[in-house]
C-alpha positions as CSV (number, residue, x, y, z in Angstrom):
1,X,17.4,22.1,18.1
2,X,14.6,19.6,18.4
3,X,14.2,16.9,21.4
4,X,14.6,14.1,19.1
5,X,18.0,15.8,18.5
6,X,18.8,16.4,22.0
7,X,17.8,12.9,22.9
8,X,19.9,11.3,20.4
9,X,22.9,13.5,21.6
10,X,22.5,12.6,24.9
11,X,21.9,8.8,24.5
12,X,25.1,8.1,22.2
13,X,27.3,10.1,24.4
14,X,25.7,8.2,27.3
15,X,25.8,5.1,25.9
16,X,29.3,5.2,23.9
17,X,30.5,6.5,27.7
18,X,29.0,3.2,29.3
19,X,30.6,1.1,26.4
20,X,34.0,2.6,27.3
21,X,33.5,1.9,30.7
22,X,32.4,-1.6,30.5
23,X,35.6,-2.7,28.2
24,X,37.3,-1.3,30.8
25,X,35.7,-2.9,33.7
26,X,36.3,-6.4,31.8
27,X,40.1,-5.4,31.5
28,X,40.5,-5.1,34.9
29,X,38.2,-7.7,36.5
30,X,40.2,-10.0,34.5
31,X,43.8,-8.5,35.2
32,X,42.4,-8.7,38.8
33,X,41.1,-12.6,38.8
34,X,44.1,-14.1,36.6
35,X,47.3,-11.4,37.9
36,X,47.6,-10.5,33.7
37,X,46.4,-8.0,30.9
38,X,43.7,-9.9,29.3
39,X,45.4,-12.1,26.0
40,X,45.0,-10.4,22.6
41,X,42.7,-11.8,20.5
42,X,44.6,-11.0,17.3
43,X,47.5,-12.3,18.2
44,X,48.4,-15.8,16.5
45,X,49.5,-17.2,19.8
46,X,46.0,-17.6,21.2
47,X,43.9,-20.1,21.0
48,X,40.9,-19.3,19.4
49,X,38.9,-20.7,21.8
50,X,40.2,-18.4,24.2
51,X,39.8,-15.4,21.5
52,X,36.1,-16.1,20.7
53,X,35.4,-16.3,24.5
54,X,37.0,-12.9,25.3
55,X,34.9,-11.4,22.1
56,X,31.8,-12.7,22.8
57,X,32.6,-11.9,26.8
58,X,33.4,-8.2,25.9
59,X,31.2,-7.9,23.3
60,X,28.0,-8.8,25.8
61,X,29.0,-6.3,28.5
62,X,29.6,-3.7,26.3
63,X,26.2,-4.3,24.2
64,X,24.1,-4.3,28.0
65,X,26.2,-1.4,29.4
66,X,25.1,0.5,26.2
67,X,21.5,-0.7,26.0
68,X,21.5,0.7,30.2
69,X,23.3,3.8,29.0
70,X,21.1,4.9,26.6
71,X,17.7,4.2,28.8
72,X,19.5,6.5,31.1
73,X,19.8,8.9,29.2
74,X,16.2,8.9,28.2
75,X,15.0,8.7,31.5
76,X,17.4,11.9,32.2
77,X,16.0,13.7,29.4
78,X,12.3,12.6,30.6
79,X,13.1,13.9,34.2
80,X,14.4,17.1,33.1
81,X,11.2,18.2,31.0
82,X,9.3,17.5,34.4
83,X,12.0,20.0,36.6
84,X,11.3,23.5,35.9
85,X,14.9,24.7,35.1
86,X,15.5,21.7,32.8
87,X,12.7,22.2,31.0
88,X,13.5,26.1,30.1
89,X,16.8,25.1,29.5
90,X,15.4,22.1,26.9
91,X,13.3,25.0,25.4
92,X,16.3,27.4,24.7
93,X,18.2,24.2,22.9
94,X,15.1,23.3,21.0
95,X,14.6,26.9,19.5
């Protein structure tokens, strides 16, 4: 398999990981500051201005916990060419 391969498996499953996490994390915080399940954005009930803020809210965590993800999985990838282990390991994958 070549590193660009192994790179790009690692950064999506580290940053679609971090994405799941964050939308999480934003569930909770707000079940946690306002004693409810965040509202449903789809629902025809809410407000929109109250729809467009939990988007855009969601929608920004979820982009930086990705963009954070997947320069942690580079850096993982970089560090493990450096360790010897890794780096035979990286070498099996890549053949």
């Amino acid at each position: 398999m070549k590193s660009e391969t192994i790179w790009s498996l690692v950064s999506a499953g580290v940053a679609v990981a971090s994405g799941i996490a964050a939308r999480n994390s934003a569930r909770k915080a707000y079940e946690h500051k306002v004693g409810k399940p965040p509202l449903d954005p789809y629902d025809p009930d809410v407000k929109w201005r109250h729809a467009l803020l939990w988007g855009a809210t969601t929608g920004v965590m979820v982009g930086v916990a990705r963009i954070i993800g997947r320069r942690a999985g580079s850096e993982a990838v970089r560090r493990a060419r450096h360790h010897r282990r890794s780096r035979k390991l990286l070498e099996r994958l890549e053949r």
